[in-house]
N, C-alpha and C positions, 0 to 999 in steps of 0.2 A: 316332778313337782313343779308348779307352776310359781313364778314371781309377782308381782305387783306388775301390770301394763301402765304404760307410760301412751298417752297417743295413738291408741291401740297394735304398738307392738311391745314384744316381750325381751327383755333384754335379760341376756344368762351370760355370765364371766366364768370360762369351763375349760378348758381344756378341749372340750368336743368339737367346740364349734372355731378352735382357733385363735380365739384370744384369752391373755392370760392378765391377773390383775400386776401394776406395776407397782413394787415400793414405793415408799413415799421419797424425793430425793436423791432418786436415781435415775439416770435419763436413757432414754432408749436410741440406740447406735443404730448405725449402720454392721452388717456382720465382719467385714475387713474392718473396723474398729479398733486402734489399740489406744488403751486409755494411757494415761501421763501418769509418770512415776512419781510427780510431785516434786522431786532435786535430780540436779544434774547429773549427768553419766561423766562420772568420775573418767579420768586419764588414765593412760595404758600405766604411767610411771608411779601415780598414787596405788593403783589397784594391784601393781607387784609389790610394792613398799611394805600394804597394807598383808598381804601374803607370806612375803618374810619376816614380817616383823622389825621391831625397831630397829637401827643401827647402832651395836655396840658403840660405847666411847674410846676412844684411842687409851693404849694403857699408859698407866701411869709410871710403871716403873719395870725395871729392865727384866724379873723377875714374872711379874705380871704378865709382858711380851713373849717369856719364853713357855709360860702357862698356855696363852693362847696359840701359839705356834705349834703344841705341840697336839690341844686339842682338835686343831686345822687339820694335821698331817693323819691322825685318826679318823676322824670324820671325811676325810678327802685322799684316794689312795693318790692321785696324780699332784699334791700338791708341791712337791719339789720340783716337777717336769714344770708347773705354771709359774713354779718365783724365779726359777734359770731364767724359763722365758721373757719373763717379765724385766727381770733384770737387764736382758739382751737389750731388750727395747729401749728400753731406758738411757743406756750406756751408747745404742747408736743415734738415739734423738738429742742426748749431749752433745756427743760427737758431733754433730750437726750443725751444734749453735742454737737448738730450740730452747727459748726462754721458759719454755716452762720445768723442765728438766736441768738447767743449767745448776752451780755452786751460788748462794750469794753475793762470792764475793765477784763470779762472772756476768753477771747480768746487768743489760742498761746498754743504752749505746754506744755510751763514754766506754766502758769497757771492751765493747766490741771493736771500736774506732782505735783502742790502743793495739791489739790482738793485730788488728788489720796494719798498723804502720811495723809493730816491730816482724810481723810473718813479711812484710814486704823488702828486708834487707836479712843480707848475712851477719851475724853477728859473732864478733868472738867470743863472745861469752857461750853460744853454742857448743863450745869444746871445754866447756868445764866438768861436765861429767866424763866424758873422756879424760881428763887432765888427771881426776880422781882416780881414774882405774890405772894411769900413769904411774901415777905417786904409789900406789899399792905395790903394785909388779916390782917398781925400783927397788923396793925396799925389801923384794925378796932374792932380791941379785948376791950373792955375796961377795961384790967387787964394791967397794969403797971409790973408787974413781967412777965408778957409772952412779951411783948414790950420790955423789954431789952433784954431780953435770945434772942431777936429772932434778935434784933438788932448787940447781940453782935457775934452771927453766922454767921449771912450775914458780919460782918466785915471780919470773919476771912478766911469764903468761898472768900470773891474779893481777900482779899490778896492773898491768893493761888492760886487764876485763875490768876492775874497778873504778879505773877511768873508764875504759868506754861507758859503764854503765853510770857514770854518774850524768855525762853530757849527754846518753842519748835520754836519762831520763828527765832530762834538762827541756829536751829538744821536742820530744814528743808531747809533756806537761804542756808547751809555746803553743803546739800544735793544738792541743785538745782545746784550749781556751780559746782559741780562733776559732776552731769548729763549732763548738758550743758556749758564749758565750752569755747565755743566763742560767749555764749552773757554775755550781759552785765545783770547783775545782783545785784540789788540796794535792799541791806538786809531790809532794814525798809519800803520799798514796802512790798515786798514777806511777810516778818513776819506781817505787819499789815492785810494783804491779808487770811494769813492764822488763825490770829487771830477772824475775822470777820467770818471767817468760819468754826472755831471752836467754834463760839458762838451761833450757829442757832442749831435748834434742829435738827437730822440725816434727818427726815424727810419731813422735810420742806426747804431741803437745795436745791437750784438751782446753777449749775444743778443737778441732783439728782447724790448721789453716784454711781459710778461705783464700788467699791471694799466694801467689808465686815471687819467690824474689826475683825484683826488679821492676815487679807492678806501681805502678803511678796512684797511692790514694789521694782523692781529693777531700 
């Protein structure tokens, strides 16, 4: 079937001959072409988020906790092997002194600064929990003369731990305020702070010591 001639040639839109007619508003590429999305290519972190689903909100009550815990443990057979572990980690990045795991009442530098004077000296107050397993034992003796010697030692040991803790809590409050003298620094905090942690054995102290006795802090 013939067309209308234009100039004397024939123009035909066919598929035969090669060309085809174009939409109105859509533009012809190149064949490596990829057209635009129109919005951005979301993140690796929205695009998981968006996967799992919302984050529950933390529960509200201790009952509520033990609800979810237990749907965890169903839904998760290894979920006691990941809270141990978790735990571990946790308990050694305390240990450590990492601020983000630390107690409230350990964190700041003022704190850490006390931790560091009293871990730097021997203190007698470190034999108060010994003194306590003292007192116990004694008093399963049944000699009435070793029960008062042992009585009247442990009297004289507190009172001496009570002094030393009052003056070194004296002595390090002096110290902290020199160190850092634009905070605010409340002495019967700090000295009972430091008290408390002059009474735990070296070892079993959290966080664990950083210095050795005898160490020079500045």
């Amino acid at each position: 079937m013939r067309f209308l001639r234009r100039n004397g040639t024939t123009t035909e839109d066919s598929p035969e001959n090669g060309t085809a007619e174009v939409a109105p508003g859509i533009e012809s590429h190149n064949k490596g072409y990829t057209p635009g999305k129109g919005r951005a290519t979301p993140k690796r972190r929205e695009a998981e988020s968006k996967r799992r689903g919302p984050v529950a909100p933390p529960p509200r009550t201790m009952r509520e906790a033990m609800k979810r815990n237990r749907e965890l443990k169903k839904s998760n057979p290894n979920f006691k092997a990941e809270r141990r572990a978790q735990a571990r980690e946790r308990q050694r990045l305390m240990a450590q002194g990492d601020e983000r795991y630390l107690l409230p009442r350990d964190k700041g530098p003022v704190k850490a600064y006390v931790r560091d004077l009293v871990d730097s000296r021997r203190n007698l107050l470190g034999l108060f929990m010994p003194l306590a397993v003292l007192v116990f034992v004694a008093l399963l003796v049944p000699y009435v003369a070793i029960q008062q010697y042992a009585t009247l030692l442990c009297t004289l040991l507190l009172l001496a731990m009570a002094a030393e803790g009052v003056l070194s809590g004296r002595r390090i409050a002096k110290q902290v305020r020199a160190k850092f003298p634009k905070e605010t620094v409340n002495g019967r905090s700090i000295g009972w702070y430091a008290f408390v942690r002059a009474s735990q054995i070296r070892r079993l102290r959290m966080p664990k010591p950083r210095v050795k006795p005898g160490d020079t802090i500045s």
